[in-house]
Structure formats: structure tokens, C-alpha cells
C-alpha positions in Angstrom: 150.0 3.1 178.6 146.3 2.4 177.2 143.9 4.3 179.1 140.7 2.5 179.7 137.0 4.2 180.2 134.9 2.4 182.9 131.1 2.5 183.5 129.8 0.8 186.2 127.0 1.5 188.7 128.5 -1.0 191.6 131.1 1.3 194.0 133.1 -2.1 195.6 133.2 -3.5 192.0 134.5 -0.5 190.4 137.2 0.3 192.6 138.6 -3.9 192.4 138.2 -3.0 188.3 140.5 0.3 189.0 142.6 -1.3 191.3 143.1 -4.4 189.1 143.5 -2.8 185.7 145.8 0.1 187.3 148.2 -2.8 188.8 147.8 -4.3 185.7 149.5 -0.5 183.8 146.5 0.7 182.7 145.2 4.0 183.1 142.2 4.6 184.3 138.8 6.5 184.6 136.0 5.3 186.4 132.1 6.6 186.2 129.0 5.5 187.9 126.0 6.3 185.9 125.2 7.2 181.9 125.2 10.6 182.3 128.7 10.3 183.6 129.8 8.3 181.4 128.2 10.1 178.0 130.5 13.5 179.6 133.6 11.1 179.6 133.0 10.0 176.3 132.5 13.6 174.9 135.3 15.1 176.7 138.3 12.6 176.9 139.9 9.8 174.8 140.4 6.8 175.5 141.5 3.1 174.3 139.1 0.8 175.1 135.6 1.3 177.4 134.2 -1.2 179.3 130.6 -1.0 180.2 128.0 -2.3 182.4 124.9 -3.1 180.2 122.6 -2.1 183.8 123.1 1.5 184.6 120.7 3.5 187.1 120.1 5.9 184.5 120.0 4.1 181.3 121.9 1.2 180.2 125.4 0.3 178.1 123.6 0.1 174.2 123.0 3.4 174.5 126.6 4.6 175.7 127.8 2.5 172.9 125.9 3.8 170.7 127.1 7.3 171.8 131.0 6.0 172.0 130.4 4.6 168.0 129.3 8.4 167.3 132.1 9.6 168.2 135.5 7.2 168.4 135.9 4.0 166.5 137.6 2.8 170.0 137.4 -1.0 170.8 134.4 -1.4 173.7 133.6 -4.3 176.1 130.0 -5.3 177.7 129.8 -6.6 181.1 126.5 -8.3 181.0 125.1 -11.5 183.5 124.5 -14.4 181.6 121.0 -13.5 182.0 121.2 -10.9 179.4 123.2 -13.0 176.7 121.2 -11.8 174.4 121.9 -8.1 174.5 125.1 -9.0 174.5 124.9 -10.7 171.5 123.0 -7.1 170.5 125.7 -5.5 171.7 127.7 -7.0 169.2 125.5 -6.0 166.6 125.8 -2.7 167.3 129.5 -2.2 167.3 131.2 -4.1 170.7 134.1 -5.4 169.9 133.4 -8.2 172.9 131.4 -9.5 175.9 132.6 -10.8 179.2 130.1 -12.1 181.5 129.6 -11.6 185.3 131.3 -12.1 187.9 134.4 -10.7 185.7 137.1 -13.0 186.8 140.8 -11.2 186.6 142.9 -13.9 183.9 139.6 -13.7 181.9 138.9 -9.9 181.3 142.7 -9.6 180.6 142.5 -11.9 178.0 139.7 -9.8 176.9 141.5 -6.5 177.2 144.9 -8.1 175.2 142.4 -9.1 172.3 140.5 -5.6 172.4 143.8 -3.7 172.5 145.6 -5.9 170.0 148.1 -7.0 172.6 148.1 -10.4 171.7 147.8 -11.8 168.2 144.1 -12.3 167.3 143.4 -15.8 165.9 143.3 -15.4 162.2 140.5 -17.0 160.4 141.7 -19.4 158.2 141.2 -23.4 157.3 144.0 -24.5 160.4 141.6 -23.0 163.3 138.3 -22.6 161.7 136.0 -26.1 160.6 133.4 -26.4 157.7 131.2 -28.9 159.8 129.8 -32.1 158.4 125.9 -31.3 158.7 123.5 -31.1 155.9 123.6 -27.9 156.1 126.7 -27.1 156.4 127.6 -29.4 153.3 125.1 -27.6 151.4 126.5 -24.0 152.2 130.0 -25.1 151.4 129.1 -26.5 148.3 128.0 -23.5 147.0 130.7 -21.6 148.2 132.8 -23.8 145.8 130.4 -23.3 142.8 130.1 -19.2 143.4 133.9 -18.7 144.7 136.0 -19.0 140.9 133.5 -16.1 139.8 133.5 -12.8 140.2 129.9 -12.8 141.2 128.8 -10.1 144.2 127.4 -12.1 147.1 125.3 -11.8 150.0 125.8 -13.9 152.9 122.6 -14.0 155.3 122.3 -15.6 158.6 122.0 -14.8 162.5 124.8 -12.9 164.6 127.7 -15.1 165.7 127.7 -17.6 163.1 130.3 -17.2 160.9 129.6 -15.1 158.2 132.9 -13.6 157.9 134.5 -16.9 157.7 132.3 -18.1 154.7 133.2 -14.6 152.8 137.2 -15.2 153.2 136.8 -18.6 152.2 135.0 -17.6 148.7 138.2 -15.5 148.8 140.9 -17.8 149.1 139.2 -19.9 146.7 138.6 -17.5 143.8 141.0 -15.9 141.7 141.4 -13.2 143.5 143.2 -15.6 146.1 146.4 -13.4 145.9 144.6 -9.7 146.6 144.1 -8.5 149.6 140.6 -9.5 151.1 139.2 -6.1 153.0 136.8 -6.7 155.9 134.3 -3.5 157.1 132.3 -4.1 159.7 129.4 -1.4 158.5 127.6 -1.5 161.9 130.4 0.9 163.8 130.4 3.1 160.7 128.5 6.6 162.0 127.1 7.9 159.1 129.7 10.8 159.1 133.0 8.1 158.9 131.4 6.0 156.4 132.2 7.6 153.2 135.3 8.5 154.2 135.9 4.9 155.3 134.7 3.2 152.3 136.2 6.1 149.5 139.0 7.8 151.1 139.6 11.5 152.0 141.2 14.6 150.7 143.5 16.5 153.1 141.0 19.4 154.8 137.8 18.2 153.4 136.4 18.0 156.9 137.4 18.6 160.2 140.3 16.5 161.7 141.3 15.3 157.6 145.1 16.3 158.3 146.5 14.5 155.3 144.9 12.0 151.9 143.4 9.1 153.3 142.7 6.1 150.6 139.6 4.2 151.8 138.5 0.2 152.0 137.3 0.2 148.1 141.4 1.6 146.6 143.1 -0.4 150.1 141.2 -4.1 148.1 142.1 -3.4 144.7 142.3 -6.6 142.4 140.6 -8.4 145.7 137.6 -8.9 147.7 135.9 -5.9 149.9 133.2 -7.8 152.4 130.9 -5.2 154.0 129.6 -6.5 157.2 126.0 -5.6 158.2 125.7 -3.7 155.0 122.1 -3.0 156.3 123.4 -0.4 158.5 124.4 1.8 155.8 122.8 5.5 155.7 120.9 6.1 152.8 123.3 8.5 150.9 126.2 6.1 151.4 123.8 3.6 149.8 123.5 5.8 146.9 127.1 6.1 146.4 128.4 2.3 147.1 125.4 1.6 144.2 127.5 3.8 141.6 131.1 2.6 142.8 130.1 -1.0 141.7 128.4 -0.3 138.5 130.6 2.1 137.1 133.8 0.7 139.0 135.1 4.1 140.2 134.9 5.6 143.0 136.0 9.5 144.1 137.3 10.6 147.6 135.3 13.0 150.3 136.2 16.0 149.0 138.2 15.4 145.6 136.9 16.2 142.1 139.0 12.7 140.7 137.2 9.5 139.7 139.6 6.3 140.2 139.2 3.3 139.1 138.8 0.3 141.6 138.7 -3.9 140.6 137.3 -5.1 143.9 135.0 -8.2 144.1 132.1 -7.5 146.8 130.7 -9.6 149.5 127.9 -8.3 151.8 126.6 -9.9 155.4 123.6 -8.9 157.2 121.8 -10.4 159.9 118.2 -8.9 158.5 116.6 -9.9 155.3 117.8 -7.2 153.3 114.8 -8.2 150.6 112.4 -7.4 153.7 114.1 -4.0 154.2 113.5 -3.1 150.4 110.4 -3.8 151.0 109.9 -1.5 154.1 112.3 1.3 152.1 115.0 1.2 154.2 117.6 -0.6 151.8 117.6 0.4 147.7 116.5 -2.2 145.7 118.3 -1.6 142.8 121.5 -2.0 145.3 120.2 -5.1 147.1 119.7 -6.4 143.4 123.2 -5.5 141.9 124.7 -7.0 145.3 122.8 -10.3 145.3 124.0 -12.0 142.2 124.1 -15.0 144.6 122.7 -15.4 148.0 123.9 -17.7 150.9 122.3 -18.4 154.1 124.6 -19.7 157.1 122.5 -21.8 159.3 122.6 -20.9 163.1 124.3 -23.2 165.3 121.5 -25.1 166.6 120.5 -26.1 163.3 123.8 -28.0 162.9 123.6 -31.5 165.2 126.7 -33.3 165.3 128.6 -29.4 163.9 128.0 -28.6 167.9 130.8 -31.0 168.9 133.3 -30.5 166.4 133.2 -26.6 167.0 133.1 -27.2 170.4 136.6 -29.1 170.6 138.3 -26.8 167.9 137.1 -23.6 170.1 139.4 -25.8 173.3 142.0 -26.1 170.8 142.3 -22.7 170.5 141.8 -21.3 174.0 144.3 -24.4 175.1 146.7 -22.4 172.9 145.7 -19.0 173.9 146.1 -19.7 177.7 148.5 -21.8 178.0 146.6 -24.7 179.2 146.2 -28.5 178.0 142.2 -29.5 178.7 141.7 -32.4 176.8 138.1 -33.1 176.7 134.3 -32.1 177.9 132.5 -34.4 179.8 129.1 -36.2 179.0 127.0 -33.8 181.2 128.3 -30.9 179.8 127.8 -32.1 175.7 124.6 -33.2 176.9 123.9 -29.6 178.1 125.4 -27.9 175.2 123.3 -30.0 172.8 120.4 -28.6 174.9 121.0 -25.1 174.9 119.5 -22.8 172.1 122.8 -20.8 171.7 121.6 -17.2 170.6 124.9 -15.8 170.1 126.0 -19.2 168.2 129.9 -20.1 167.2 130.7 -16.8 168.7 128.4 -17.5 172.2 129.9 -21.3 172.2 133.9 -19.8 171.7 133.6 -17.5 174.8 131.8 -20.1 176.5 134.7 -23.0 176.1 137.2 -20.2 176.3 135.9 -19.1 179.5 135.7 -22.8 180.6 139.0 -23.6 180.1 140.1 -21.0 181.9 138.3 -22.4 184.7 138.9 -26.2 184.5 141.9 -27.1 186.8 142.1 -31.1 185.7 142.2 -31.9 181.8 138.2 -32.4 181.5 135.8 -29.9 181.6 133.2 -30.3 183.5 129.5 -28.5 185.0 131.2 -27.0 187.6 133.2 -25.0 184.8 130.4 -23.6 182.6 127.9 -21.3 183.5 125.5 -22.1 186.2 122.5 -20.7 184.1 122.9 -23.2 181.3 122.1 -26.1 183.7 119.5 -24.0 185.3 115.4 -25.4 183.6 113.7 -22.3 182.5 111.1 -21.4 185.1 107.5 -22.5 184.5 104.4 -19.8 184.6 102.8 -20.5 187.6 99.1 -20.9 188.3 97.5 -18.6 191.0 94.9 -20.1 193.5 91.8 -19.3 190.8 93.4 -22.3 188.3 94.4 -22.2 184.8 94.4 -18.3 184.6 97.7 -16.5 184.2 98.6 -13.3 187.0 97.6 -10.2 184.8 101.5 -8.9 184.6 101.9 -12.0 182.5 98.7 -11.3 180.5 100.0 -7.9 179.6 103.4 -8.9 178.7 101.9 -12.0 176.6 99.8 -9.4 174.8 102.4 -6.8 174.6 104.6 -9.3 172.6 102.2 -10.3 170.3 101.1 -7.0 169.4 104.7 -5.7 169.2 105.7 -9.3 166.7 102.7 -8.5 164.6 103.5 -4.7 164.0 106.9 -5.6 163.1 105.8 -8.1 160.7 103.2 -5.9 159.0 105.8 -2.8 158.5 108.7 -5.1 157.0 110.7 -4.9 160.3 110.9 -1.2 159.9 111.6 -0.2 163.3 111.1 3.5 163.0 107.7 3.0 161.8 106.4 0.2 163.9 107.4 2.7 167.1 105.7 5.2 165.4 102.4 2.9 164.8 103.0 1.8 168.8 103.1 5.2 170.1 106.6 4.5 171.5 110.2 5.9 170.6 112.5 3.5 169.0 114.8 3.2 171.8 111.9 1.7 173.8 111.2 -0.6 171.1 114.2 -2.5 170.9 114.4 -2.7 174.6 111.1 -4.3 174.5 112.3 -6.5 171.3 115.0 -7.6 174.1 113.1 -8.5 176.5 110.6 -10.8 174.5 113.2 -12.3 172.5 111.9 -10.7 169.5 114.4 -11.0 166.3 
């Protein structure tokens, strides 16, 4: 029986969560606040967490950050729709999914059977994933074509959500390497403890809780393709050492005295200009420049017209299959308002979206009344107070406040540590602020 950790502030909507997942044969442990919830997390283990991003005494980032410190466990954010966009964060920083409120029953245990690994996960590959006819999209493939028969490294750029992953295993199954296994590492829930033993393996008591050998990701892709996700988030010293397993070719287990040989082929993603973080001194440069033999950039969704609709309709293709259901279409009104909306948390935002919209349609089109009420919703307009043109000074602040926060940011390389430093605020203010502005 999986035993499931949940935070959440609301008492009716907690117990229905306890009640629903312990019907369901789950165990679980319900806590109200961060503070509760950080003690749960340092004291039991558990499967999967779900938390609530709004907590009366902090929020859910932080507890995931604190759940990544300690357990590689699979963790779900309950957000509004409101706060896609740290939920698109929360991805960033190591959630393994988002499900928006109100949580409806079939739909979070759809989530919970993909989190667990209950239910196959839809494997990337050509028959459920699409190339997309924009310019764009042409252009990125093409090179993918000319750079895949080489043994090149590669760095893939481009925004969260978009399909970065996708564009490294198809360089894989078209390169020579086709027949090796192709190794994914999603750096960002690597603590900087796990991550060398992770990436180079282990030797039986060379740390606490290292009961046996452990080969790591660089020996498990031999004679294939290692793709480090959010390579960014790598700590300094595991820079250092990823930088001599690639140019000598060997690497040597935490703990052992033994260099071994790897043949891997490397692919890197990040969602930050890793040239920009060079330049701020928080990424080598002579590791961003062995890495970047060739660069790619994956454009974000609302760059790719016409790509909108044929994603759209492959993404009801596969939640048709995953549900059981048979919705054959989306009507005018809601293409119209998916052409419309800026998609933050692109291909990944648009799959829950459809997914979560086929759950809900009860004929064979979907329709408004099916996706959420906020994408139809105008965004509100600043209103004037009874003096004219002049904003209320809330607004002022905040406008100024933004500006002054996009300009630091800008000036220090995106260097987070040092632009709170320069701001006079600690960094976990910072990206709350970066949040709430829409700062990238």
C-alpha cells in the first residue's frame, strides 16, 4: 500500500482528500501548515506528497524544496489556475506534476497512477509525440537531422514545458547510437549530496545508507546517449567532475580509487542561458564550451501558429486512450481561446489542459464549459481613481518594484544570489517576487 504525505491548510478539504485517497487504499498522513509538514518530511517516508502551493506559514516550493533534500519521492502541487505559473516553477524545481483546483476525484487519480507508476507512462516516441509544421519547428528538426549521425555534445535551450526531452531522444534514435540505451537525468531533483553518486556510481560504505556498489547514469548509458536535464542546476564540484568525465572519458565511483572507462554521447537542456550564467560565474565555461558543440533552441508554444492545433488533437488522442473515453473534437470557441492564450507552461500546460478537458466533456466535442473558467476570463484593466490618469500608489510601487527587480537581474547575469544581495532581500523573497511579476 503506497503511503501518501498531504499538506493542506483547508480542514473540509483535507479530510475529503483522506477520505477519498484512504477508500481509494492509500495510506495516509495529513498536515495543515509547513511547519507540519517539514516534521513529516524529516521524520517519516513516504511515496508520493501532495502539496498545497498556499500554506499559512509558507508555501509548497519551499516544502518541495525541503522533500528534494531529502527523498527523491514523486510530489504533486495543488495550485488554482491563478498560479499556473508556479506551477510551471514547481516543475522546475523537481514536481513530478500539477493538478489544478478544485481537485476533481477521476482526475487526481490519474495523477497519482502516473506519479506512482501504476499505470504505464506514455513513452515519448514518433507514434504519440509530433514534429509540428511551423517554421520554427521545421528549422529545429532540420538540425536535429544534420547534428543527430555525429557524436557531437549538444545543448538544447528553450522555456519549461516545451519538449526538450523529446528533441534529445529523437537525435538519439536517429544517430548511431540508435541501439544504446538513451539515459535521462533530470539534474533539477539532484541535491547536491545524490548527484555524484547519481551521475558516477557508489562504492558499498562510502557514505551513509551505501549498502551495496551502485553503478551510476554515465556506466548505466554506455555506447548511448546520457541527456542531463537542467544541467544548470548542477553544484559547482559536480561541474568540475562531469568536465573531466567527458574529456578524458572515465569516470570513478564516490568512494573508489578505479577509473572506468565510459562511451556515452551527451545532451544537456536548460531553461536559462547557460552562456549568461558563465557570465555571472555560476556555470564553468570551459564545461559550457566542451558541452556546446552544437546548440538548439526549441521555440515555446506560442511561437508555433498552426503547431497549437496539431498538438492540441494528439494530446485528445492520448488522454482518449488513457481514460477510456472517445472525444472527437474541440469546438471553434475553445481553438479560438487556445490560440489566444499565452501558455506559460507550453506542450506540457496544453497536455494537462486537454487531458483534464476530456475528462470533463460528457458528448464527443469539447467545449468552454470544459476548460478552465480563467482562460475565457479578459485580464483585468488598471483602473483609474477619481484624480484621472494617475495609477493608486499600490500599483506605483509594484510597477517600480518590477522594474527595479528586471533591471538588477539583467545587470548581474541573472545571478540570483547576487541580485538579492544588491536588493537587500534573501533569495527566497526574490523568486517569490520574480513570481508574482512574471519575471523569467
Amino acid at each position: 500500500m503506497a503511503s501518501i504525505l498531504v499538506v493542506e491548510d483547508d480542514l473540509t478539504f483535507s479530510r475529503i482528500l483522506h477520505e477519498f485517497l484512504k477508500k481509494n487504499g492509500y495510506g495516509v498522513t495529513v498536515r495543515h501548515s509547513f511547519k507540519d509538514g517539514t516534521e513529516a518530511l524529516s521524520t517519516t517516508s513516504f511515496d508520493l506528497a501532495l502539496f498545497d502551493y498556499r500554506l499559512p506559514d509558507g508555501n509548497g516550493l519551499d516544502l518541495l524544496e525541503q522533500a528534494r533534500q531529502n527523498t527523491r519521492m514523486p510530489a504533486i502541487m495543488m495550485t488554482s489556475f491563478n498560479d499556473v505559473r508556479t506551477a510551471v516553477k514547481a516543475i522546475q524545481w523537481g514536481a513530478t506534476d500539477y493538478i489544478l483546483k478544485p481537485v476533481y476525484p477521476e482526475e487526481l487519480l490519474v495523477t497519482i497512477h502516473k506519479a506512482l507508476g501504476e499505470k504505464p507512462k506514455d513513452q515519448t516516441s514518433e507514434s504519440n509525440f509530433i514534429e509540428g509544421e511551423s517554421e520554427g519547428a521545421k528549422k529545429l528538426f532540420e538540425h536535429v537531422r544534420l547534428i543527430a549521425p555525429t557524436d557531437m555534445s549538444v545543448v538544447i535551450g528553450g522555456e519549461s514545458g516545451t519538449g526538450k526531452e523529446f528533441v534529445a531522444r529523437t537525435i538519439h534514435q536517429l544517430s548511431k547510437r540508435k541501439n544504446g540505451p538513451f539515459v535521462a537525468v533530470d539534474c533539477g531533483v539532484l541535491s547536491a549530496d545524490l548527484a555524484a553518486s547519481e551521475l558516477f556510481g557508489h562504492i558499498k560504505g562510502s557514505f551513509t545508507g551505501a549498502v551495496a556498489d551502485r553503478a551510476g547514469n554515465f556506466e548505466a548509458a554506455s555506447k548511448g546517449t546520457l541527456f542531463l536535464d537542467e544541467i544548470g542546476n548542477l553544484s559547482y564540484d559536480i561541474q568540475v567532475k562531469l568536465l573531466r568525465a567527458i574529456q578524458e572519458k572515465t569516470i570513478r565511483r564516490l568512494g573508489g580509487n578505479t577509473d572506468i572507462n565510459v562511451d556515452v554521447r551527451i545532451i544537456v537542456a536548460s531553461n536559462e542561458n547557460l552562456l549568461n550564467r558563465t557570465k555571472a560565474g555560476t556555470f564553468r565555461e570551459d564545461l559550457y564550451h566542451r558541452l556546446n558543440e552544437f546548440g538548439l533552441s526549441v521555440p515555446a508554444l506560442r511561437e508555433r501558429g498552426n503547431d497549437l492545433t496539431l498538438f492540441a488533437s494528439l494530446f485528445r488522442e492520448m488522454a482518449n486512450r488513457e481514460l477510456t473515453r472517445n472525444v472527437k473534437g474541440f469546438s471553434r470557441e475553445v481553438m479560438e481561446v487556445f490560440r489566444q492564450y499565452p501558455w506559460p507552461g507550453n506542450l506540457r500546460e496544453l497536455k494537462n489542459v486537454v487531458r483534464r478537458a476530456v475528462l470533463f466533456t460528457k458528448g464527443d466535442t469539447i467545449d468552454l464549459s470544459s476548460i478552465p473558467v480563467e482562460m475565457t476570463e479578459p485580464q483585468p484593466m488598471v483602473k483609474e481613481d477619481h484624480i484621472g490618469n494617475v495609477q493608486d500608489l499600490k500599483s506605483i510601487q509594484e510597477s517600480t518594484e518590477r522594474t527595479l527587480i528586471a533591471k538588477t537581474l539583467v545587470d548581474t547575469g541573472y545571478n540570483k544570489a547576487k541580485t538579492a544581495r544588491l536588493l537587500n532581500i534573501d533569495r527566497k523573497t526574490l523568486y517569490l517576487k520574480m513570481e508574482k511579476y512574471n519575471i523569467k
